[in-house]
LOMIKE-797925 format. One record per residue (C-alpha): residue in three letters; x, y negated, z negated. Coordinates in steps of 0.2 Angstrom, whole numbers, padded with zeros to 4 digits, always signed. Layout:
% LOMIKE-797925
alaXYZ/...
***
This chain:
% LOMIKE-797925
unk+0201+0662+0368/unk+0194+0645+0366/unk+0201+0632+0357/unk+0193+0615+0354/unk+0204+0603+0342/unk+0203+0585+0335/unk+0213+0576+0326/unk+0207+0569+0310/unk+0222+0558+0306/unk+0235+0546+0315/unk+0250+0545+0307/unk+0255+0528+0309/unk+0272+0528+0299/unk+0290+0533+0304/unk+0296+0551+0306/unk+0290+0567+0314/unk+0274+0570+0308/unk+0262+0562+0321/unk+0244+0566+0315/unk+0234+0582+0304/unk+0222+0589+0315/unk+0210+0604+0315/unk+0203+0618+0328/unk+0189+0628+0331/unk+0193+0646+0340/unk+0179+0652+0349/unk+0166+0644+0339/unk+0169+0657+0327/unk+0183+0649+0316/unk+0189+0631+0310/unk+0209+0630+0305/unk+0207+0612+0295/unk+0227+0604+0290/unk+0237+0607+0305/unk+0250+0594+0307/unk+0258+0588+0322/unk+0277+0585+0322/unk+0290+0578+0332/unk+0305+0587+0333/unk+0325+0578+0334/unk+0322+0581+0354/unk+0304+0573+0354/unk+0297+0591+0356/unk+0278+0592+0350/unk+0275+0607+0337/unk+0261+0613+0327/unk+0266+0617+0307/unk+0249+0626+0301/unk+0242+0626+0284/unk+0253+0632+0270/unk+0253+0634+0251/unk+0269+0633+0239/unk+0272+0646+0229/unk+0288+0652+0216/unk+0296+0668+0220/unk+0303+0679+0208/unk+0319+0668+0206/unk+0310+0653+0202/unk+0311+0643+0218/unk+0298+0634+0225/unk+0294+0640+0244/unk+0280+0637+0255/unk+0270+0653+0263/unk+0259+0649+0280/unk+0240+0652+0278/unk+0235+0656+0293/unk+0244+0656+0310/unk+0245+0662+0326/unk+0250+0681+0332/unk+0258+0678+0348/unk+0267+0665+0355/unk+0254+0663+0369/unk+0242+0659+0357/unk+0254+0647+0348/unk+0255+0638+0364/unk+0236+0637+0371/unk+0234+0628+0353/unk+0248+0617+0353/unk+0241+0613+0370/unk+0224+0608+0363/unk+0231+0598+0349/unk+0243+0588+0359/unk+0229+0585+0373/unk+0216+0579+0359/unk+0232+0567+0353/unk+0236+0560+0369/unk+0217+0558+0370/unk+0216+0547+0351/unk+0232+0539+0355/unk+0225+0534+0371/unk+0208+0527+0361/unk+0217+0518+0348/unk+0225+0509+0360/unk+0213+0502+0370/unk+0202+0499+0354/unk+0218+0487+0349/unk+0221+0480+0366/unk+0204+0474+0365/unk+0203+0467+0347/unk+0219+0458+0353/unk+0210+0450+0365/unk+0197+0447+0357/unk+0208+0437+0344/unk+0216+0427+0356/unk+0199+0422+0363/unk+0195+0416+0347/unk+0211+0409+0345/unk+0209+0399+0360/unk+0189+0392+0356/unk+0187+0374+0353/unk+0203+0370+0360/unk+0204+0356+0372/unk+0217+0357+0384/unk+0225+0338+0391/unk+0238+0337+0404/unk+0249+0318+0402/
***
């Protein structure tokens, strides 16, 4: 199988979940709402799409929509989701490294510098 993921949204708060991503298996099908989470022992994990229902005792519980079969599969698609976060992690930092820079160019124009 081939998996090909994105992730749609950095998380930029506290906690575990780090982004909401989406993948496409075998150009066939598209998974969209798969979030990334960081386990207590900094562990990467993929919680797939999942609706709330009420059971017949009137509790609210969540049921997955779709998700993997095997845990081979689980893990090929963990793999491309983390890749494709490192990946946008990686972006977004060098975008902001060089905004930064660019900030303290401009912070820096016009200024005369004297030495007494």
């Amino acid at each position: 199988m081939k998996f090909k993921a994105k992730i749609d949204h950095l998380n930029s708060k506290e906690g575990p979940l780090k982004a909401y991503a989406s993948i496409v298996i075998d150009d066939a099908l598209a998974i969209d709402g798969i979030r990334l989470l960081e386990a207590k022992n900094k562990h990467l994990f993929l919680s797939f799409p999942s609706r709330k229902y009420t059971d017949r005792n009137g509790e609210g519980k969540y049921k997955d929509v779709c998700y993997p079969l095997s845990a081979e599969v689980r893990e090929e698609m963990t793999k491309a989701v983390v890749e494709a976060y490192k990946k946008e992690l990686s972006e977004t930092q060098d975008e902001n490294s060089e905004e930064s820079e660019q900030d303290e160019e401009d912070e820096t124009e016009g200024q005369v510098l004297c030495n007494m």
